[in-house]
C-alpha positions in Angstrom: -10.7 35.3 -59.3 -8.1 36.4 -56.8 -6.3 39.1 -57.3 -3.3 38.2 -54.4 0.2 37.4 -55.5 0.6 34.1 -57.7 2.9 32.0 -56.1 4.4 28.8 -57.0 5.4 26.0 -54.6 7.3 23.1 -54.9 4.3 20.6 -53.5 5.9 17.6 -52.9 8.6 19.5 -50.2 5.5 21.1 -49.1 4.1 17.9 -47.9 7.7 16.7 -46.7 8.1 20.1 -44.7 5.7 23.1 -45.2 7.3 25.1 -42.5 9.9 26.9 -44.6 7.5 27.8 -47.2 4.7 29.1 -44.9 7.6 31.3 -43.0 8.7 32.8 -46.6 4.8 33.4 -47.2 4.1 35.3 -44.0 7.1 37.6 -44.4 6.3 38.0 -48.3 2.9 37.4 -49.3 0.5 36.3 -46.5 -2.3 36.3 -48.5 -1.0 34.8 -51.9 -2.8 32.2 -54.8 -0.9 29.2 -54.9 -1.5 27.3 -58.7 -0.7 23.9 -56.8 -3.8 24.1 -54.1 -6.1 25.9 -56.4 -6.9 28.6 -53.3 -5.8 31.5 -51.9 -3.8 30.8 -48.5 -4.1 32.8 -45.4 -0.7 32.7 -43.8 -0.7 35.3 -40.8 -3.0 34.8 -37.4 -4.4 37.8 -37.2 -6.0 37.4 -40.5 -7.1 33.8 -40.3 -8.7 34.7 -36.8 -10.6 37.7 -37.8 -11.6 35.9 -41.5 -12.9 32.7 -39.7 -15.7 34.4 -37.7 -17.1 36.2 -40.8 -18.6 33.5 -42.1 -21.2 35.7 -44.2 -17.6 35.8 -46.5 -16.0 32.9 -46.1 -18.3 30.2 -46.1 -18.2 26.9 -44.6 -21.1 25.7 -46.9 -19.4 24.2 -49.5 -22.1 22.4 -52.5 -19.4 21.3 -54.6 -16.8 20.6 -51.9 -14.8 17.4 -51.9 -16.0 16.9 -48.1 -19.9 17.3 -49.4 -19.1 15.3 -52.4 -17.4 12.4 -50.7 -18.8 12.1 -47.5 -22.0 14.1 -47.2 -23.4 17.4 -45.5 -21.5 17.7 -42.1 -21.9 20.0 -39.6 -18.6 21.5 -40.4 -19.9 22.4 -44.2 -22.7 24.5 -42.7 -22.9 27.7 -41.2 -25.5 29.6 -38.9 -28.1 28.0 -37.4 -28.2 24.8 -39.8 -24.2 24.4 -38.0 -25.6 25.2 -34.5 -28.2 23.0 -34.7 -26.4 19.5 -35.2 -23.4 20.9 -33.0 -26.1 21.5 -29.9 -27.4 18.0 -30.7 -24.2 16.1 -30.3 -22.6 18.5 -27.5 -24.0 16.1 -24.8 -21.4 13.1 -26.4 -18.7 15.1 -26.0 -19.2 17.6 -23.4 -16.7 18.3 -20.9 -19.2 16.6 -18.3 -19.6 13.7 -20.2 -15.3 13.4 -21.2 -15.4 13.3 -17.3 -17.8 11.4 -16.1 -18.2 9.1 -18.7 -15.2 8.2 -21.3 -11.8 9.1 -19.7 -12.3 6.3 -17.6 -13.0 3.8 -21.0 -9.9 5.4 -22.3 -8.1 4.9 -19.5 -9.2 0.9 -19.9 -8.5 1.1 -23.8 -4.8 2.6 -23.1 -3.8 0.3 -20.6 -4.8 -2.9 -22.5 -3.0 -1.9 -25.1 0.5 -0.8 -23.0 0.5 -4.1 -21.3 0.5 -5.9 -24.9 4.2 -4.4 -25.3 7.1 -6.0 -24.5 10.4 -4.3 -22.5 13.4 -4.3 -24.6 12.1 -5.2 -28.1 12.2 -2.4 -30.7 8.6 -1.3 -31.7 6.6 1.2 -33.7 4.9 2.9 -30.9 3.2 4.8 -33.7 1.5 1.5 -35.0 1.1 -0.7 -31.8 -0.1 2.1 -29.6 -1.3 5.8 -31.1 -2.9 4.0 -33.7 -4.6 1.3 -32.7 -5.5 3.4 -28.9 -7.4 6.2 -30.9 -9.3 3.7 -32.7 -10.2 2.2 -30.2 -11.4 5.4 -28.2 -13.3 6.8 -31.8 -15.3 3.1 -32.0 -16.5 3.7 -28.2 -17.3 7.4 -28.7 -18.6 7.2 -32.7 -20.8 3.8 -30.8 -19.5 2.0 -33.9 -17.7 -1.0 -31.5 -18.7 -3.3 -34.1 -15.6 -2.2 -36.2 -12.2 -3.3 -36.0 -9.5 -0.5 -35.4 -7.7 -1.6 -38.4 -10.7 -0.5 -40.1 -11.6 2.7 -38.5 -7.9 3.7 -39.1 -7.7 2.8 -42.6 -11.2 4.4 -43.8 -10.6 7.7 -41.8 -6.8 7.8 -43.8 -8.8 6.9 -47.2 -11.5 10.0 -46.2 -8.6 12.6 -45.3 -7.1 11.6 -48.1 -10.1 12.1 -50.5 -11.4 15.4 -49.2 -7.6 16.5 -49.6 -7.2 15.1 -53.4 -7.6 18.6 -54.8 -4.9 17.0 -58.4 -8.4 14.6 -58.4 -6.6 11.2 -58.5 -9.2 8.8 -60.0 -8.0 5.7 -57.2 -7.6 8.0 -54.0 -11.2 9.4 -55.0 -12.3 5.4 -55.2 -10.5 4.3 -52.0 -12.5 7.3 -50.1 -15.9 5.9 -51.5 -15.3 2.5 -50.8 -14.1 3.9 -47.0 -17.7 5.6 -46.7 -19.1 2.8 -48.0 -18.0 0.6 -44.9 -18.7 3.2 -42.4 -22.5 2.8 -43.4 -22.5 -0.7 -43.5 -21.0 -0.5 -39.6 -23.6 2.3 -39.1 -26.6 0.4 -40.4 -25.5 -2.3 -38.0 -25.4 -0.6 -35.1 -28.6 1.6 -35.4 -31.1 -1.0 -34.1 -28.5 -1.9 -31.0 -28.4 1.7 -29.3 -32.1 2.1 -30.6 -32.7 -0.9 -28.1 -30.2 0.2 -25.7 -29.4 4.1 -25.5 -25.8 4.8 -24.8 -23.5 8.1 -25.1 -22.2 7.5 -27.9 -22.7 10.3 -30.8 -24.9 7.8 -33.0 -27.4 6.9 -30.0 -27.2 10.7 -28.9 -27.7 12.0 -32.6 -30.3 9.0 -33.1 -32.4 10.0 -30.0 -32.1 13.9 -31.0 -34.4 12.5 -34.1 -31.8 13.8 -36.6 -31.7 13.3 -40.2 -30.5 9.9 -41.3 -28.6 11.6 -44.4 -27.0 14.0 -41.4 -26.7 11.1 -39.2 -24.4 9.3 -41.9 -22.2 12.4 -42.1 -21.5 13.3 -38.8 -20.0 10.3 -37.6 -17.7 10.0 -41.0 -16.5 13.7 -40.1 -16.0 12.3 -36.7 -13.9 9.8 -38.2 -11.8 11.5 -40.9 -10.8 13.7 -38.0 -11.0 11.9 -34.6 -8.7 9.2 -35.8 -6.0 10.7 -37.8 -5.5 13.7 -35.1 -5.3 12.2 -31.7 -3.0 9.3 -33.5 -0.6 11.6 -35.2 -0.4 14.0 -31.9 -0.2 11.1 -29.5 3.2 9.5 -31.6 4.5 13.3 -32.5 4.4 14.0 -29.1 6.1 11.3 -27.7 8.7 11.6 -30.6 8.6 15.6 -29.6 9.7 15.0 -26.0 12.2 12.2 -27.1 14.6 14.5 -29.0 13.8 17.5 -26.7 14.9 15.6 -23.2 15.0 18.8 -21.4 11.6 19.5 -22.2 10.6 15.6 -21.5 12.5 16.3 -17.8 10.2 19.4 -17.2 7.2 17.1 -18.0 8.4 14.2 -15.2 9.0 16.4 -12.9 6.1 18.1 -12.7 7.1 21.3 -13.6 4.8 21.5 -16.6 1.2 19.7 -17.3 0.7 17.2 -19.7 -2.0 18.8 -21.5 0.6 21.9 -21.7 2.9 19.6 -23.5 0.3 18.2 -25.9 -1.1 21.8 -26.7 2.3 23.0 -27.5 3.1 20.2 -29.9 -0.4 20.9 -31.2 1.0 24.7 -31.9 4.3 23.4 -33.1 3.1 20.7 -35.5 -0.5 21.1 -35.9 -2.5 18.3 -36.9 -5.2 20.0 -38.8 -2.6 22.2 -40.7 -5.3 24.0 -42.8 -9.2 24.9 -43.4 -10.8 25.4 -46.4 -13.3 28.1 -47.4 -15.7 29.2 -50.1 -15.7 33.0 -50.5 -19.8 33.7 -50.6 -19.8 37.1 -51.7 -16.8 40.1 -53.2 -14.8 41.0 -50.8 -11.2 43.0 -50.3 -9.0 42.3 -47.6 -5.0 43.7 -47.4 -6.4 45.8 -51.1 -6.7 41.9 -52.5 -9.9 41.1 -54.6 -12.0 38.1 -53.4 -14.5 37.0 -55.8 -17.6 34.7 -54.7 -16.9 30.6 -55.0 -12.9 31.4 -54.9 -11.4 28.8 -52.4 -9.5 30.3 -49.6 -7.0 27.8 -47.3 -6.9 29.3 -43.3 -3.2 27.9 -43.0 -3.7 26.8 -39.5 0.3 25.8 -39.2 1.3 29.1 -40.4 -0.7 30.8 -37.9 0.9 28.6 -35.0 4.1 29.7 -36.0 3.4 33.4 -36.4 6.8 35.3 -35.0 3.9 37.7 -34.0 2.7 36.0 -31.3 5.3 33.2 -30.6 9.0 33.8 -30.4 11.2 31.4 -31.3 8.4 29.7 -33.1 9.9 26.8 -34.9 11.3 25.4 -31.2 9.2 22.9 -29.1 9.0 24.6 -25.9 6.5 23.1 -23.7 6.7 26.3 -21.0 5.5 28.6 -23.7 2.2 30.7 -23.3 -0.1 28.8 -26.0 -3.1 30.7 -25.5 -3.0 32.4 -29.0 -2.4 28.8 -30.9 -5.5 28.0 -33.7 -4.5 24.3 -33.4 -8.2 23.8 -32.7 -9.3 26.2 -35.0 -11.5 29.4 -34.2 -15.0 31.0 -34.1 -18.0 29.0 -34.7 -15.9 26.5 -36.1 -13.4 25.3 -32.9 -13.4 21.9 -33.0 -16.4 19.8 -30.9 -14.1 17.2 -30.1 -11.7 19.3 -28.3 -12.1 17.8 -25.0 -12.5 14.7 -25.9 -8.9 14.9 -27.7 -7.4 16.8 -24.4 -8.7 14.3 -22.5 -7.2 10.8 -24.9 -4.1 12.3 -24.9 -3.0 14.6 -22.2 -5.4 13.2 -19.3 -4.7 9.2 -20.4 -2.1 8.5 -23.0 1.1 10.6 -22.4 1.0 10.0 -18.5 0.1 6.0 -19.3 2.9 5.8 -21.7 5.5 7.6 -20.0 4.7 5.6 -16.1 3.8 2.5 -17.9 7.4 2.4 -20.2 10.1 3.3 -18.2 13.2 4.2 -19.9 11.0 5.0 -23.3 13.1 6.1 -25.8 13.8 6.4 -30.0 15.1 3.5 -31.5 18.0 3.4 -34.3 15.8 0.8 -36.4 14.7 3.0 -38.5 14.4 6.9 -39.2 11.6 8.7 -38.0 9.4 10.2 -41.4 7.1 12.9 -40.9 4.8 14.8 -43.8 1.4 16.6 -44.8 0.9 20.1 -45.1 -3.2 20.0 -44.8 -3.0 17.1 -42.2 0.5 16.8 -41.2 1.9 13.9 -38.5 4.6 11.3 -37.9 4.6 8.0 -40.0 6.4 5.9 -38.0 7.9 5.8 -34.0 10.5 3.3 -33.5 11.1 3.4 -29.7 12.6 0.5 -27.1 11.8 0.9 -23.1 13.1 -0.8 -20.3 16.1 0.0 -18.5 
């Protein structure tokens, strides 16, 4: 078992506000065992970066994993060659060629569809009527699974990130994932024989025509899913809601001054969506003089990283002119995320420049407070917002 520092957190402020906690942990213990998670969290960058290309130690390949258990062998369980394998096979779905050529122009048509459903001077939940339902509908085009509705594609990827993140083992979150999984095979088995007949780009008829595994088929596109729904929803509201209460920044945006996709990848650093990674230690290994022992579950603390006074002064402020190019928002190594582009693309290249032409006068609402949480996945919950002059 570990041998780093036991510390104990108070988990529900963790979810509520991790920050605080991760800052104490980097300055105190950055490689410590929490008794809440069950794993020993990496807190500092340079650590996490270094530790997440050895993946001869920390293994993605987890058998007993709540990810393998729940929703199948992914590519993101497997390491090596088995990892490279699937990740070449679906690269041509999401290639920055294909973002370019092919889907920034149907999110582009999925975005304004849904801004012109929205009425000027009526209080709304941006966060519901836009960011959610707009990366849904963006995930059924790229996933090829159109013959969902977004209501469901949100609510199963929520029950998945919730199951493979129910570490206390809650008997109904565990049921709610299954019965999610459950769904996305059903919409799976329906579409197979339509891009069998009729090839598209999507990462089923790409994965389909690679002649991959059914089993690893099934998997991919419910890791697409648990994380192509929840990210570019949570970061497309939290950034809005981050510009909102930063007008200074927002004015640097308007004018020019700054990209979009610069704003997006700082709220990315500041409030990452994937706040952590989990591991499986394959082998003994010391690191900081702290004992590793194989099958004990390490946490790469993604959020802490992003926040490391190391590399990013003033870390806790939103500063879209910052130099980002140390963030791990997308993780690292092997491991950096496939959908990358895509995301860059849904949010900085269509959504943030739609909303922000498209809404004029955009700003928070006093309907309701703004509520925020998650440490492992961490977004907004709600965006009340108005527009119109």
């Amino acid at each position: 078992m570990s041998t780093a520092p036991r510390i104990d957190i108070d988990l529900p402020a963790f979810w509520r506000d991790p920050y605080p906690t991760l800052a104490q942990l980097r300055k105190e213990a950055p490689i410590a065992f929490i008794p809440q998670l069950g794993g020993t969290v990496f807190c500092n960058r340079d650590d996490i970066f270094v530790s997440e290309k050895q993946i001869d130690v920390f293994s993605s390949h987890q058998p007993e994993g709540l990810m393998n258990k729940l929703m199948g062998h992914n590519m993101m369980r497997k390491d090596g060659d088995a990892h490279m394998s699937e990740r070449q096979i679906i690269f041509p779905a999401v290639s920055p060629k294909t973002v370019k050529s092919h889907w920034s122009a149907q999110f582009q048509d999925h975005a304004d569809r849904l801004v012109a459903t929205l009425n000027a001077g009526e209080p709304l939940d941006l966060f519901s009527e836009f960011a959610l339902p707009y990366s849904a509908e963006c995930l059924k085009s790229l996933t090829g699974l159109t013959n969902m509705r977004f209501e469901d594609m949100n609510a199963w990827s929520q029950a998945m990130i919730d199951g493979i993140a129910n570490y206390a083992g809650d008997p109904a979150i565990e049921q709610r994932c299954r019965a999610a999984t459950a769904g996305i095979d059903a919409a799976i088995d329906g579409m197979m024989p339509v891009v069998e007949r009729t090839p598209n780009h999507s990462l089923l008829s790409v994965m389909l025509a690679a002649g991959m595994a059914e089993a690893s088929i099934r998997a991919n596109i419910k890791l697409a899913i648990s994380g192509g729904q929840n990210e570019p929803r949570d970061a497309i509201a939290g950034t809005v809601w981050a510009l909102l209460t930063h007008p200074d920044q927002l004015r640097l945006a308007l004018a020019g001054n700054v990209t979009w996709l610069q704003v997006f990848e700082e709220y990315a650093r500041w409030i990452a969506p994937i706040g952590m990674s989990p591991r499986r230690v394959a082998k003994p290994w010391t690191i900081r003089d702290i004992a590793l022992e194989p099958n004990d579950r390490v946490f790469f603390m993604f959020g802490s990283a992003n926040r490391d006074e190391k590399y990013f002064e003033r870390p806790d402020e939103f500063d879209v002119t910052r130099d980002v190019s140390k963030s791990v928002a997308f993780g690292a190594g092997p491991h950096f995320c496939a959908g990358a582009w895509a995301s860059r693309a849904m949010i900085a290249d269509v959504a943030l420049p739609t909303l922000f032409a498209r809404l004029p006068g955009l700003r928070l609402a006093d309907t309701e407070p703004v509520r925020i949480g998650g440490w492992a996945f961490r977004g907004i919950l709600n965006l009340p917002v108005t527009w119109g002059r």
